[in-house]
C-alpha positions as CSV (number, residue, x, y, z in Angstrom):
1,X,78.2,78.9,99.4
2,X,80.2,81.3,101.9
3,X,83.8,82.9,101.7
4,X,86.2,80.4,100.1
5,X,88.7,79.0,101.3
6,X,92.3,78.6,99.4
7,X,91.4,74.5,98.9
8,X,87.5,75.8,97.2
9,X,89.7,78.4,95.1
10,X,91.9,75.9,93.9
11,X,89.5,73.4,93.0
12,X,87.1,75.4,91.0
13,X,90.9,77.2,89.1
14,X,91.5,73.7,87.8
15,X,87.7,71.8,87.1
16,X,87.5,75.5,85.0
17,X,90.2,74.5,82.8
18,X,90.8,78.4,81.4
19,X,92.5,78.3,78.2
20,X,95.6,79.5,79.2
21,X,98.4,80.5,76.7
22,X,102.2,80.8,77.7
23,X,105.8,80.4,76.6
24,X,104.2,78.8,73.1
25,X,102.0,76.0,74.7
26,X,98.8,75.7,75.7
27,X,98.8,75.2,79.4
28,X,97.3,72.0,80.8
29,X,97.1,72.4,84.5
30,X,97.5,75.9,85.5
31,X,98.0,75.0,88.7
32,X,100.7,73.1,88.4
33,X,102.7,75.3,85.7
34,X,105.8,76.7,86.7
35,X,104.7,80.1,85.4
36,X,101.7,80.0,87.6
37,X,102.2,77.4,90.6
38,X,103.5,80.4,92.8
39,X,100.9,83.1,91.9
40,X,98.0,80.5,92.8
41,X,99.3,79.8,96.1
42,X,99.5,83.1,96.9
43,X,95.8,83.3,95.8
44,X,95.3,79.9,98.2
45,X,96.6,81.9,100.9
46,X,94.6,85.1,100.6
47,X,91.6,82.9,100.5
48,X,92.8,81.1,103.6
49,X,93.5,84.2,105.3
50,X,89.8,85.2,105.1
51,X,89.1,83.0,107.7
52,X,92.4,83.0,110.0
53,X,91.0,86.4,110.3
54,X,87.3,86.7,109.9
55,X,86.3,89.0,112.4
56,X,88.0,91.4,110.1
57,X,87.7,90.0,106.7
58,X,84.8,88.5,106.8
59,X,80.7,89.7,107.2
60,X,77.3,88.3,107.2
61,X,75.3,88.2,104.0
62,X,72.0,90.6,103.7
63,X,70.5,87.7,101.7
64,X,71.6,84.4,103.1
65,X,73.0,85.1,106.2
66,X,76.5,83.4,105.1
67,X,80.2,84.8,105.7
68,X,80.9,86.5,102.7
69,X,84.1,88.4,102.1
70,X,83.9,92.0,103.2
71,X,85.3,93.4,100.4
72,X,81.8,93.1,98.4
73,X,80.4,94.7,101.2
74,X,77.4,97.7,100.6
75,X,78.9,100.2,102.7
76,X,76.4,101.6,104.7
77,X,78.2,103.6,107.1
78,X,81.7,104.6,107.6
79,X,82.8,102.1,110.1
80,X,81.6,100.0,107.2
81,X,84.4,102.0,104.9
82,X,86.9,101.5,108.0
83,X,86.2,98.0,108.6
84,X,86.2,97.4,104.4
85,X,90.3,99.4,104.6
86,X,91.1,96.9,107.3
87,X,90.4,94.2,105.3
88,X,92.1,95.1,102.0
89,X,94.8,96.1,104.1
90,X,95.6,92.3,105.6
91,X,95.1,91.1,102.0
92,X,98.0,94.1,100.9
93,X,100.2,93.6,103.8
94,X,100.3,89.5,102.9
95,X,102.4,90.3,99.9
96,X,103.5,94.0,100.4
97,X,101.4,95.8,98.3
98,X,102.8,93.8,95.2
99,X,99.5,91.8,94.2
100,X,97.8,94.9,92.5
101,X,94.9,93.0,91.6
102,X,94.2,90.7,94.6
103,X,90.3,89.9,94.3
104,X,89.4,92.9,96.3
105,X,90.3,95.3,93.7
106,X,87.7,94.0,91.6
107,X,85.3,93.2,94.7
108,X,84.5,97.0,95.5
109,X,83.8,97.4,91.9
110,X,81.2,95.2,91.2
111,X,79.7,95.9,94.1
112,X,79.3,99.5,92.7
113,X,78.1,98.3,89.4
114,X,75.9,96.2,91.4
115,X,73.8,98.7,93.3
116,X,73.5,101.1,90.5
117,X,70.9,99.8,88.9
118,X,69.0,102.9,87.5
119,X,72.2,103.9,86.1
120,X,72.8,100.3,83.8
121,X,68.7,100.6,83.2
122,X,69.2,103.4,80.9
123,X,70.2,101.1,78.3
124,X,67.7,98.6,79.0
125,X,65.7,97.5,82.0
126,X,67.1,93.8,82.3
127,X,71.0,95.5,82.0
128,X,70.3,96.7,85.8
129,X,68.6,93.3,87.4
130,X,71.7,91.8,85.5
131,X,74.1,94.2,87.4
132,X,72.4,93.5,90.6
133,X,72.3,89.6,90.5
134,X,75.9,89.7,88.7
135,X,77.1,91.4,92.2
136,X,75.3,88.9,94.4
137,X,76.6,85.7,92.5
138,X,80.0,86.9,93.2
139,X,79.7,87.8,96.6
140,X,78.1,84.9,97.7
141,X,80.5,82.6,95.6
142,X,83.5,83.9,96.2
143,X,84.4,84.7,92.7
144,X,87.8,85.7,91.6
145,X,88.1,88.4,89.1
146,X,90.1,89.7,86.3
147,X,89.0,92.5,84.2
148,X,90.2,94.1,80.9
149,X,89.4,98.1,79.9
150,X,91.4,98.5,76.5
151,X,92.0,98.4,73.1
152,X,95.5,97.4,71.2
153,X,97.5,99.7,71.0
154,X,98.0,99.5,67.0
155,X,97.0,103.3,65.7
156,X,96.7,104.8,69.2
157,X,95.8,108.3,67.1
158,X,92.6,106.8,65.4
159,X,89.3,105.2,67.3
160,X,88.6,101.6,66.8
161,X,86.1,102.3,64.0
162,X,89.1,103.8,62.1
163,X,91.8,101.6,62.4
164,X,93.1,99.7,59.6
165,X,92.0,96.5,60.8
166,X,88.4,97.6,62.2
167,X,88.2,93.7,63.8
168,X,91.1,94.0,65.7
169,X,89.6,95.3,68.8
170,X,87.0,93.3,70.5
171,X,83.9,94.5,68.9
172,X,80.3,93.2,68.9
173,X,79.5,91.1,65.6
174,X,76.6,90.3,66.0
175,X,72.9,90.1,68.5
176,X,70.2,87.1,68.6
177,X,68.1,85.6,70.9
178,X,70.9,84.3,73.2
179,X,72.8,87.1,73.5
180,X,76.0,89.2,71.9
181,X,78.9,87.9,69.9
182,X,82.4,89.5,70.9
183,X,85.3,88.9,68.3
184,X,88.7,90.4,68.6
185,X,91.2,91.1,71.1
186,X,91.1,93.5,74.5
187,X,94.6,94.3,76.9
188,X,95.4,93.9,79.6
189,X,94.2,91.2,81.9
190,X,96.2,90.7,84.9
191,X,95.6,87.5,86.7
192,X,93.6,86.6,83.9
193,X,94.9,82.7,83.9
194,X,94.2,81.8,87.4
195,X,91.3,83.6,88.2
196,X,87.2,82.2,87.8
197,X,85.6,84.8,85.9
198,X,86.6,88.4,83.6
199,X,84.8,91.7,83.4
200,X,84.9,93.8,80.7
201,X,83.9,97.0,80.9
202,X,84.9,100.7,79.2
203,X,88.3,102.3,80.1
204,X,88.4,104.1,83.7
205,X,90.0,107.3,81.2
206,X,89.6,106.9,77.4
207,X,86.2,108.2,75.7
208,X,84.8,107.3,72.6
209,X,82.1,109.0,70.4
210,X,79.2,107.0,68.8
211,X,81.5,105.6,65.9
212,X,82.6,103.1,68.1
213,X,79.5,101.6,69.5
214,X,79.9,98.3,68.4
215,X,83.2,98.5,70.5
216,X,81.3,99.8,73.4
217,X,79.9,97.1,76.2
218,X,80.5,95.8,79.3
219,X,79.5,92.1,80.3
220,X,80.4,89.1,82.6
221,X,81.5,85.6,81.4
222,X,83.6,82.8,83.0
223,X,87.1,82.3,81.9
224,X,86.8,78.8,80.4
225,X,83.8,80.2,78.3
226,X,84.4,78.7,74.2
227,X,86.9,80.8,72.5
228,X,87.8,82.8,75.0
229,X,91.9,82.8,75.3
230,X,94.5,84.3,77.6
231,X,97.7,85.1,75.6
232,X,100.7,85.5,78.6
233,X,103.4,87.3,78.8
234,X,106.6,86.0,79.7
235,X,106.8,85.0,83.3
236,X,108.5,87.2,85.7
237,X,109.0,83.7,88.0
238,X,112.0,81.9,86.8
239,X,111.4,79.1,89.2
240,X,114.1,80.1,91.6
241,X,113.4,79.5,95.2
242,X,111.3,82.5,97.5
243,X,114.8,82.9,99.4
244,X,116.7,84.0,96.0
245,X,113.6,85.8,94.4
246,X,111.5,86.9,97.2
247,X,108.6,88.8,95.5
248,X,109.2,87.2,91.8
249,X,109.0,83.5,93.1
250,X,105.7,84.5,94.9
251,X,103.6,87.7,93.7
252,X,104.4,87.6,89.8
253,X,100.6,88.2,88.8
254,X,101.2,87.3,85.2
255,X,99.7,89.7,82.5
256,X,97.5,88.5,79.6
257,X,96.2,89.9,76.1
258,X,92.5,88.5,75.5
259,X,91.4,87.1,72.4
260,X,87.2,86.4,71.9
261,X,86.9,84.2,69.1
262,X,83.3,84.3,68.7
263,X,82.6,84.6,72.4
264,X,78.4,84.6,72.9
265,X,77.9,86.5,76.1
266,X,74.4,85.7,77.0
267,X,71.9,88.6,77.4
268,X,71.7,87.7,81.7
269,X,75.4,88.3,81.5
270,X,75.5,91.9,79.8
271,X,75.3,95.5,81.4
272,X,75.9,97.8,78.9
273,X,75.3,97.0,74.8
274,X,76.5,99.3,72.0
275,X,76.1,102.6,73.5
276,X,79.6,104.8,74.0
277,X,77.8,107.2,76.3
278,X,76.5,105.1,79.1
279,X,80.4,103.3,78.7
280,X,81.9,107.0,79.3
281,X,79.5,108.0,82.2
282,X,79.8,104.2,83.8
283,X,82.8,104.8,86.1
284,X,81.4,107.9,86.9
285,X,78.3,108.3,87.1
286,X,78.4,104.2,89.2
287,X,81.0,105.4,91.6
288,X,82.9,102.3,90.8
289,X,86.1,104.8,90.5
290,X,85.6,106.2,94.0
291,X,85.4,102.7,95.6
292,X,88.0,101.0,93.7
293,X,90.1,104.0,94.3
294,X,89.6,103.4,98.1
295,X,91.3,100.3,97.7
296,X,94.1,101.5,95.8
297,X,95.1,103.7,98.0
298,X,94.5,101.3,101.4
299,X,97.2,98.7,98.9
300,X,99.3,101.4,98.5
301,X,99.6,102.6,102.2
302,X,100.5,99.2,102.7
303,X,103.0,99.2,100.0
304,X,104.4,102.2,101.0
305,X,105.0,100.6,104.5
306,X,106.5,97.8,103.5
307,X,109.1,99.7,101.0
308,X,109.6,102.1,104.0
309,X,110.2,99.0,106.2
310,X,112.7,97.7,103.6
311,X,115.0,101.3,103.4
312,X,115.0,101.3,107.5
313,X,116.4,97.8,107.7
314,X,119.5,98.7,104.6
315,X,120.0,101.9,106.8
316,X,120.6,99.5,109.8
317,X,122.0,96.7,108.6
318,X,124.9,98.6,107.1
319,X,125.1,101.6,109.6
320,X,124.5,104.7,107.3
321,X,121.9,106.2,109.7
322,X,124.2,109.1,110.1
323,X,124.4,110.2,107.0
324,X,122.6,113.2,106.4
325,X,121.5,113.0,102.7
326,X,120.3,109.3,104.1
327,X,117.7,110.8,106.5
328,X,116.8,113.2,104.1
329,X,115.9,109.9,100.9
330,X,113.9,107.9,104.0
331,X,112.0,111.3,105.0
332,X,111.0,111.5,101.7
333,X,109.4,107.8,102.2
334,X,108.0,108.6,105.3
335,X,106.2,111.6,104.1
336,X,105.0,110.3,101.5
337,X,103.4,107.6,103.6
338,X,102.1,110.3,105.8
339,X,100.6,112.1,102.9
340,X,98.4,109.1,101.6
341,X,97.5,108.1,105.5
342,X,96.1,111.7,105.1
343,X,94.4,111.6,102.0
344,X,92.5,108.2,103.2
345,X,91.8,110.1,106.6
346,X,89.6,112.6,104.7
347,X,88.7,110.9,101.9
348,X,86.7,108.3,105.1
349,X,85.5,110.7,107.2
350,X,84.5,113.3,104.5
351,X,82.3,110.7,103.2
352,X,78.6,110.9,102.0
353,X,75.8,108.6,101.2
354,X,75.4,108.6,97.4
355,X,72.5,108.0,95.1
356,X,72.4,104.4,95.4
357,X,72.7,104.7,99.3
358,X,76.2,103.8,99.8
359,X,78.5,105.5,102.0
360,X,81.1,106.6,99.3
361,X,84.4,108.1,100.2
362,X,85.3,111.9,99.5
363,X,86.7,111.4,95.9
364,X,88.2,114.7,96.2
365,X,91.8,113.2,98.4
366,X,91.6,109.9,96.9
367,X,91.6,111.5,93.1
368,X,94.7,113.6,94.0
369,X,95.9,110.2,95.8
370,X,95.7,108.6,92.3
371,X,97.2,111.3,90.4
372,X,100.6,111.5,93.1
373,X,101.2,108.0,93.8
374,X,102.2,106.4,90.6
375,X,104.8,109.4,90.0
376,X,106.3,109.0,94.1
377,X,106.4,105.2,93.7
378,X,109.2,105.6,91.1
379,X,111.0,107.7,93.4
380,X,110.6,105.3,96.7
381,X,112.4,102.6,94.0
382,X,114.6,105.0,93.3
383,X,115.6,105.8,96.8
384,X,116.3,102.2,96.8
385,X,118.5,101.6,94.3
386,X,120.7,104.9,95.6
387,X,121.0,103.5,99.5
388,X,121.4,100.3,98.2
389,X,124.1,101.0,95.5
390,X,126.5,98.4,95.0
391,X,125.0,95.9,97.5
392,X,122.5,95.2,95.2
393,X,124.6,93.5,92.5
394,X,126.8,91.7,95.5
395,X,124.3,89.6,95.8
396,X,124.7,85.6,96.1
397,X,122.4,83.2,96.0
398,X,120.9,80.7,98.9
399,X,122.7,78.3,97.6
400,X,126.5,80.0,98.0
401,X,125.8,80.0,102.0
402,X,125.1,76.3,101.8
403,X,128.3,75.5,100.0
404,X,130.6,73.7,102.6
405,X,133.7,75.3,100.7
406,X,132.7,78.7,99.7
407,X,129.8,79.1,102.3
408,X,131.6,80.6,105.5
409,X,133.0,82.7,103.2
410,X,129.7,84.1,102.2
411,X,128.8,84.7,105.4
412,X,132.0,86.6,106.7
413,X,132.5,88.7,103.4
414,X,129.0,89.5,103.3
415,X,128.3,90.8,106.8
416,X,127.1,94.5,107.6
417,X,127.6,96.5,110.4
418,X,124.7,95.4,112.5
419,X,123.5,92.2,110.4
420,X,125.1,88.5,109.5
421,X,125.9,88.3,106.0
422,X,123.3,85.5,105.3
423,X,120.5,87.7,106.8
424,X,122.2,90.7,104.9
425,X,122.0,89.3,101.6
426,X,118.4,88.3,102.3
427,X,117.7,91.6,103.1
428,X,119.1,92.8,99.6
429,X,117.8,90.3,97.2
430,X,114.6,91.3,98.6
431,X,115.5,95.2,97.7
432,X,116.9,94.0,94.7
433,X,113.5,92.4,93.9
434,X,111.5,95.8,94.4
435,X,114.2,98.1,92.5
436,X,116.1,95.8,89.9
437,X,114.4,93.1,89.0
438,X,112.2,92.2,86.3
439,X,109.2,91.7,88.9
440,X,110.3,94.7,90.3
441,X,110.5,96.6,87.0
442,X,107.4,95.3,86.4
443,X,106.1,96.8,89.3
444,X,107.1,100.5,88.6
445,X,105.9,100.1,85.2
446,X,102.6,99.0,86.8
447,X,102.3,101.8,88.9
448,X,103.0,104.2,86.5
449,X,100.3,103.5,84.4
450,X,97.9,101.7,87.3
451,X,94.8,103.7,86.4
452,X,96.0,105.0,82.8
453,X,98.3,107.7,81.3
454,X,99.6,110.0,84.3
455,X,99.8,113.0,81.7
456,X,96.3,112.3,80.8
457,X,95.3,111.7,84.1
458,X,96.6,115.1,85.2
459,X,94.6,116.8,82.1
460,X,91.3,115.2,83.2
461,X,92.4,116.2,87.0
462,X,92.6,119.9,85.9
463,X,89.8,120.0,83.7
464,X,87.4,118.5,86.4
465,X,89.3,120.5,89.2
466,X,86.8,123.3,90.8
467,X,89.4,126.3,89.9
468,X,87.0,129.8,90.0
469,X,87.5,129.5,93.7
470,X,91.1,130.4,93.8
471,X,91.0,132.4,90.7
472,X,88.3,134.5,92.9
473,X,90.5,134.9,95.9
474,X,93.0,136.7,93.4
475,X,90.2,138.7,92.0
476,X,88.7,140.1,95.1
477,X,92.5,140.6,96.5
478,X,93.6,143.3,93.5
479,X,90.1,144.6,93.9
480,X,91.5,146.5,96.9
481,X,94.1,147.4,94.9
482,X,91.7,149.2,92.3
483,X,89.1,150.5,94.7
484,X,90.8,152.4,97.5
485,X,87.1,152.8,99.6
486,X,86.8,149.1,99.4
487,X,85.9,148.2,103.0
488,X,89.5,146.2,103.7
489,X,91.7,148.4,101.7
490,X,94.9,149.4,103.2
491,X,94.3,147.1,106.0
């Protein structure tokens, strides 16, 4: 098999037949429900996309000479890391930015895990061939991902082993000769009901001690696997039509708690067994965190463009260019956009061959990226909201403009100074579907915790951040100070 297209993607989401809970029902035909009908023919249409434009998206196979999707690509070189950027960014700029977890997210990360065998061989020798052939099955399938990295949040201030209910967390129960039996329950799996297969692995952030082995694994199974369940949340698509709900009625990813009841993972399928210390080095140590940084931050250009795009066309249609506190909120969008073109900029051309003979990106830009984003993105909402202002609650539905009584009024009370009212309105549901909404709110909330706690992540930034350097500059700067025959004093 090759790349798929949206039609192959579609077929293999319903003969898989995920157990899918939402709403208080099973779900028969994902497909087909209204929660998820929209969000899988997005996923149709990045599939189809692949191959409207393969000479960017797509690459040949080292192993079967196929067009696989270049987001599982070994990067090699950085054209390779240019050419892999490209690529995410079609997939980003189909929806936005707004499908955080479109299949390459996931892509660049099992690729990492893939080609870092001697790291997965710690634990045992078969754990890195299974890495290895895990990566190639879903590159040369095609597969679509979900993933899940973390526990419930019942006593956050204890470790699994401590908690009241010790079973509550997916833990191992028990080891034969097929392989590893999960019970319990993991957060948070987005896409989890329309996509082919889920990875669990450790958390990008949290670290546990030996206590919590049995909690501590990673491993590979299919989503319609026995016992394995996706508990929904409520969906975020109310059925309305794309013209009324923009984003909602098409990008609403749908969010999922994970039960294993009794899951066996079979040994081929498992990377990492009851040992916290290779979980706590894996993102690490793998470089998995560098690459699937590299695609956060290519999404999030792309968000950032589209959200820019979005405050440039309120600013027209309604003619508030001339305002000066106006410029100033849309400057701040711009720089910001600047600032994470310049992070990718280095964070490319800074980069390195690593261990496992990847070209890996400087981590350095794309960890302060990381760290920056998630805070700014609540602002560029923000800004949204504020130039927006009362517009965004005056706004009618599709449906008012087709009225033949109250419809040409729609479109005279409705117009702005450079826009029709129907194209106005548009315009402003679709601001009102980044900024208000619950998609949208959804959205900021995503960001805000995309890669974990942005008050831990800043801890972990400043413990690992190389700091002597600058306390060194200060050092040898009062030196001259204290030593009046030091070779640069009182120049």
């Amino acid at each position: 098999m090759a790349a798929r297209t949206g039609q192959q993607y579609l077929d293999a989401l319903t003969a898989a037949n995920n157990e899918v809970w939402i709403h208080g029902e099973r779900v028969e035909k994902v497909a087909e429900h209204p929660a998820f009908r929209n969000i899988v023919q997005s996923m149709v249409n990045l599939y189809d996309l692949q191959h409207e434009k393969a000479d960017k998206m797509l690459y040949t196979s080292p192993t079967t000479g196929n067009q696989v999707g270049l987001s599982f690509i070994e990067p090699k070189t950085k054209e390779d890391l240019f050419a892999r950027r490209e690529m995410i960014t079609e997939w980003a700029r189909y929806s936005g930015g707004m499908m955080g977890r479109s299949p390459d997210y996931l892509n660049t990360s099992v690729m990492s895990f893939g080609t870092a065998g001697s790291f997965f061989a710690q634990g045992d020798p078969r754990f890195a061939e299974n890495a290895r052939n895990y990566y190639e099955y879903c590159r040369e399938n095609d597969i679509s991902l979900t993933h899940t990295l973390i526990h419930p949040q019942a006593n956050r201030s204890k470790m699994q082993s401590e908690q009241k209910d010790p079973y509550l967390s997916a833990r191992i129960v028990e080891k034969n000769a097929d392989g590893i039996v999960v019970d319990g329950c993991r957060l948070l799996a987005t896409l989890g009901g329309v996509t082919d297969e889920i990875v669990v692995f450790p958390s990008t952030l949290n670290k546990a001690t030996s206590q919590d082995d049995p909690y501590a694994f990673a491993f590979a199974i299919p989503n319609n696997t026995p016992g394995l369940k996706f508990m929904c949340r409520e969906s975020f698509d109310y059925g309305r039509n794309q013209w009324d709900h923009p984003l909602g009625a098409r990008f609403d990813e749908s969010d999922a708690i994970v039960v294993f009841d009794k899951v066996l993972v079979p040994w081929e399928r498992v990377f990492v067994c009851e040992s916290t210390d290779i979980c706590n080095r894996t993102y690490v140590e793998t470089n998995a965190v560098v690459h699937m940084t590299h695609q956060v931050v290519a999404k999030n250009i792309a968000k950032t463009e589209f959200t820019l795009g979005v405050i440039l066309s309120i600013i027209d249609a309604i003619g508030i260019e001339q305002f000066q506190h106006v410029k100033e909120k849309a400057s701040e969008v711009m720089i910001a956009l600047e600032v994470m073109r310049s992070h990718m900029y280095r964070a490319e051309h800074n980069a390195a061959i690593d261990k496992y003979g990847n070209m890996t990106p400087d981590f350095a830009p794309l960890n302060a990226a990381r760290n920056w984003y998630p805070k700014m993105y609540q602002r560029i909402v923000e800004i949204i909201r504020i130039l927006g202002s009362s517009g965004l609650m005056a706004i009618p539905t599709e449906a008012d403009f087709d009225h033949a009584e109250i419809g040409p009024l729609m479109h005279r009370f409705n117009q702005g100074a450079n826009i029709d009212g129907y194209d106005r309105v548009q315009l402003y549901r679709l601001a009102w579907d980044i900024a208000i909404s619950a998609f949208g709110n959804r959205q900021a909330l995503y960001e805000y915790y995309f890669f974990g706690d942005p008050v831990r992540m800043s801890n972990v930034y400043y413990d690992m951040y190389n700091k002597q350097p600058y306390k060194d500059l200060v050092t040898e700067f009062l030196s001259r100070v204290k030593n009046p025959n030091h070779k640069y004093a009182g120049v």
